[in-house]
C-alpha positions as CSV (number, residue, x, y, z in Angstrom):
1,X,0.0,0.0,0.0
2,X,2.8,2.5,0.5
3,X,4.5,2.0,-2.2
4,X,1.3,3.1,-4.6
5,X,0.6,6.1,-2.4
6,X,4.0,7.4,-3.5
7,X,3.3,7.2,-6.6
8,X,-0.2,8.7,-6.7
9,X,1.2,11.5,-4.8
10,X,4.0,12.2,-7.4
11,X,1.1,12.0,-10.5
12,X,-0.7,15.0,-10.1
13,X,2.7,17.1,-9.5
14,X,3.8,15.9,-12.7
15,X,0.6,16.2,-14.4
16,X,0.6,20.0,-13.5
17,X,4.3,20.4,-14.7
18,X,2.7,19.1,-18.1
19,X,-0.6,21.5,-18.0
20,X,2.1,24.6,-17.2
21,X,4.4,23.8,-19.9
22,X,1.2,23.2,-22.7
23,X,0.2,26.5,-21.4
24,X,3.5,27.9,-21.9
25,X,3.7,26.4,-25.7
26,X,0.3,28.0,-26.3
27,X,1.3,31.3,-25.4
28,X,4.9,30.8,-27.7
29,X,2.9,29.4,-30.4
30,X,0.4,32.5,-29.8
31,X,3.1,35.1,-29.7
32,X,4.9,33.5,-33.3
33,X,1.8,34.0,-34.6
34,X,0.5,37.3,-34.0
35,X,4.3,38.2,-35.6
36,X,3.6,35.8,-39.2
37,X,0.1,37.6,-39.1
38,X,2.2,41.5,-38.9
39,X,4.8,40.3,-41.6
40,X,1.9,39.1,-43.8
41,X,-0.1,42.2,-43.0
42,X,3.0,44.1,-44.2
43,X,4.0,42.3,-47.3
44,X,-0.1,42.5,-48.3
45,X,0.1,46.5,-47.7
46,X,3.6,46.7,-50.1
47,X,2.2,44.5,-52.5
48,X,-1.2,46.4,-52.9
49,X,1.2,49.9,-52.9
50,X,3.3,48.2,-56.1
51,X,0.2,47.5,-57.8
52,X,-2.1,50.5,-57.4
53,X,1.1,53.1,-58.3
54,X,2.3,50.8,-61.0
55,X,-1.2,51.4,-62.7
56,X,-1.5,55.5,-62.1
C-alpha cells in the first residue's frame, strides 16, 4: 500500500508540470503568430502599394 501512495502523490505534481508547460507552448505558439500575421499584413500592404502606383 505504501508503495502506490508514493506514486499517486508524485502523478498530479507531474501532471501540473505538463498543464504549465502546454500553457506555456500556447502562449509561444500565440506570440509567433501574431508576428507571421504583422509580416503578412506588411508584405499585403507593399504589394497592394506596387500594384495601385504601377497602374496611375
Amino acid at each position: 500500500m505504501d508503495s502506490t501512495n508514493g506514486w499517486l502523490s508524485i502523478f498530479p505534481i507531474f501532471m501540473l508540470l505538463i498543464y504549465v508547460g502546454l500553457i506555456g507552448l500556447g502562449i509561444y505558439c500565440s506570440i509567433l503568430f501574431i508576428k507571421l500575421a504583422r509580416r503578412g499584413i506588411k508584405a499585403l500592404e507593399i504589394y497592394i502599394d506596387e500594384k495601385t502606383h504601377k497602374n496611375l
